[in-house]
C-alpha positions in Angstrom: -19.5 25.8 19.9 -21.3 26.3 16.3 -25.0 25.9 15.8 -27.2 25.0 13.0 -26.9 28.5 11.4 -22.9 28.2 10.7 -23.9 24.6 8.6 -22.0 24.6 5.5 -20.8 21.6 3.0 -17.2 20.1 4.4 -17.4 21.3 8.2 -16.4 18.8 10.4 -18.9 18.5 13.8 -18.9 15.9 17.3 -22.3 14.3 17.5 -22.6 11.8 20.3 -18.4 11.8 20.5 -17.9 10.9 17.2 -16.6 13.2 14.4 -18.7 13.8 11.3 -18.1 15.8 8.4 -20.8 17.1 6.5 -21.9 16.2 3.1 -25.2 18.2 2.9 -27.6 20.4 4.7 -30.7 21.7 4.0 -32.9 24.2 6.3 -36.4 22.9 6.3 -39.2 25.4 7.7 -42.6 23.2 7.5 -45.5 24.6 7.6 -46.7 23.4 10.9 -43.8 22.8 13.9 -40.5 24.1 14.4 -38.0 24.9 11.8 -35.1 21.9 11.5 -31.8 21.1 9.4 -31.9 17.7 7.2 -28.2 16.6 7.3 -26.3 13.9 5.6 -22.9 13.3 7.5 -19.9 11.4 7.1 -17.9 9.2 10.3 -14.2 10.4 9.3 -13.2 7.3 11.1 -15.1 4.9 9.5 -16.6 6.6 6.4 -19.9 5.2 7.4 -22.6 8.1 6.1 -25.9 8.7 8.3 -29.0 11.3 7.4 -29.5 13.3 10.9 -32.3 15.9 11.8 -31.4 18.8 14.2 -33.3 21.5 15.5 -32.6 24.9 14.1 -30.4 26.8 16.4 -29.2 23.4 18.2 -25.9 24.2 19.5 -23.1 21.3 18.9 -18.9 20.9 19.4 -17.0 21.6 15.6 -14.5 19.8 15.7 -11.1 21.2 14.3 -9.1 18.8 11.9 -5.6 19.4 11.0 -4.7 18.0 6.9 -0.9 17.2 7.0 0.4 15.6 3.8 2.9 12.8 4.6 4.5 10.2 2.4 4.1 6.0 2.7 7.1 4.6 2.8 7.3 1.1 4.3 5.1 -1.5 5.5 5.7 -3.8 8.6 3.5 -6.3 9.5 -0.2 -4.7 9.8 1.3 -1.4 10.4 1.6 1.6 7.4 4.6 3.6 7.9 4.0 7.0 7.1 7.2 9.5 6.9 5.8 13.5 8.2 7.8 15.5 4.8 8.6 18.4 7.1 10.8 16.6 10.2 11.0 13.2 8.7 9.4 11.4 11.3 8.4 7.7 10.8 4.5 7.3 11.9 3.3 3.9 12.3 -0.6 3.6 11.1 -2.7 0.2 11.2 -4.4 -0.8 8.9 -7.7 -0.4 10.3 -7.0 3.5 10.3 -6.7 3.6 6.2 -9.4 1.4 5.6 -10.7 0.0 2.4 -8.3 2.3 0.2 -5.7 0.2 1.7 -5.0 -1.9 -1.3 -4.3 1.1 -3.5 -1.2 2.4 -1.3 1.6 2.3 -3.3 5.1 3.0 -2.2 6.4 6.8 -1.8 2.2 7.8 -2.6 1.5 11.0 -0.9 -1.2 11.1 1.2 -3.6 13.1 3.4 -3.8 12.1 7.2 -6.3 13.5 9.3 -5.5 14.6 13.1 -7.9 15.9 15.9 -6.3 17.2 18.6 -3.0 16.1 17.8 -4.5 12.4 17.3 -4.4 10.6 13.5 -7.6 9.6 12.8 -7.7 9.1 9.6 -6.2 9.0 6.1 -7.1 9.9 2.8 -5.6 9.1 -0.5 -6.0 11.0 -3.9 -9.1 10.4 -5.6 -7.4 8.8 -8.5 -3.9 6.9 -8.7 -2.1 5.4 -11.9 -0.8 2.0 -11.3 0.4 -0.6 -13.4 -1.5 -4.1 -14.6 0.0 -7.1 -13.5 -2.0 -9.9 -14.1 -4.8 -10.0 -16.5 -6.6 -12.4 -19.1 -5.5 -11.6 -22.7 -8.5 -9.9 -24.9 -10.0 -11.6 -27.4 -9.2 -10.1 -31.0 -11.6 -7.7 -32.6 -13.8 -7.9 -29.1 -13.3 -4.1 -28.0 -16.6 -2.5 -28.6 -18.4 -5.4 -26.8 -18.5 -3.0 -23.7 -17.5 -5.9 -21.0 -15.0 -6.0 -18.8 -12.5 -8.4 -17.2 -10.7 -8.5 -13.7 -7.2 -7.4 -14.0 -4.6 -7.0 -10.8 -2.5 -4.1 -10.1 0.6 -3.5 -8.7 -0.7 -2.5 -4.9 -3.2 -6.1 -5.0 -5.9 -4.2 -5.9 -8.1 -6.4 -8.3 -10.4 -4.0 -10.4 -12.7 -4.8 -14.0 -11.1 -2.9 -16.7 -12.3 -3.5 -20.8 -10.8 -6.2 -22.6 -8.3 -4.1 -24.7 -6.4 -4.1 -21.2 -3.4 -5.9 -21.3 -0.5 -6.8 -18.8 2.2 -3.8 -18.2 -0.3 -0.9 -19.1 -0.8 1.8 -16.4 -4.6 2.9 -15.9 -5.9 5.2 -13.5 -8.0 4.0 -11.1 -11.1 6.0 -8.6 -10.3 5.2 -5.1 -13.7 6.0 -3.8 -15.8 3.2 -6.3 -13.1 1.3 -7.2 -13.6 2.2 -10.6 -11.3 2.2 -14.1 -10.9 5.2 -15.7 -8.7 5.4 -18.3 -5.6 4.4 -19.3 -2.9 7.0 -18.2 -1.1 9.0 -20.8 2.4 8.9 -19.7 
């Protein structure tokens, strides 16, 4: 059992049997009442983020997450076959489990999966990943300081708005968490 005073950025808490991570605390002593921590925490399983209140010195569950980095191989059906690197186990995952960041899984990606108590609840990909363009409209000549953008598909499915002087076959790197072009990658 933690309480409020062992907050920090990144701890991972159970409030009302779900686990939460937290983004951001701040100890708040009004005035007038009883001292409290502002909160904004993130569902690990579902990524939803909430703004929560608690009393100071509330007591609450922390809940222990193992990080183990494992490897996508394969998928079958709506199951993500993720090999563990250190006995080469094949882990089925659905696809509900991943999430959104589905559609940038690319064949042998490392990943991050979550586990509570032994249990995967969760995966995370790398912030950014490099894929390739495979279907895009050709630029227009001399139209690459218009600052506009154009949808282009990757090699995962993933459709993204990347500038015009984007063409088929380059690789560009991509943020998983906005969906985002970066740049194009410097191979």
């Amino acid at each position: 059992m933690i309480d409020t005073s062992d907050f920090r950025n990144g701890l991972s808490i159970q409030v009302d049997g779900e686990i939460y991570t937290i983004v951001e605390f701040q100890h708040v002593k009004p005035g007038k009442g009883g001292a409290f921590v502002r909160t904004t925490l993130k569902n690990v399983k579902t990524g939803a983020v909430i703004d929560r209140r608690f009393r100071a010195g509330e007591r609450m569950e922390q809940a222990v997450l193992e990080r183990k980095t494992m490897q996508y191989t394969y998928r079958q059906g709506s199951d993500y076959y993720l090999m563990d690197l250190d006995t080469y186990e094949q882990v089925p995952i659905s696809e509900e489990l991943i999430g959104s960041q589905v559609k940038y899984l690319k064949e042998n990606e490392q990943v991050s999966v979550l586990m509570h108590e032994g249990r995967i609840i969760g995966v995370e990909l790398p912030f950014t990943v490099t894929l390739e363009v495979v279907e895009t409209d050709p630029g227009l000549r001399g139209d690459t300081a218009s600052g506009g953008s154009k949808p282009a598909k990757l090699e995962t499915g993933a459709v993204v708005q990347v500038p015009f002087f984007v063409q088929i076959g380059d690789r560009i790197k991509v943020d998983t968490r906005t969906d985002a072009y970066l740049e194009r990658a410097k191979d």
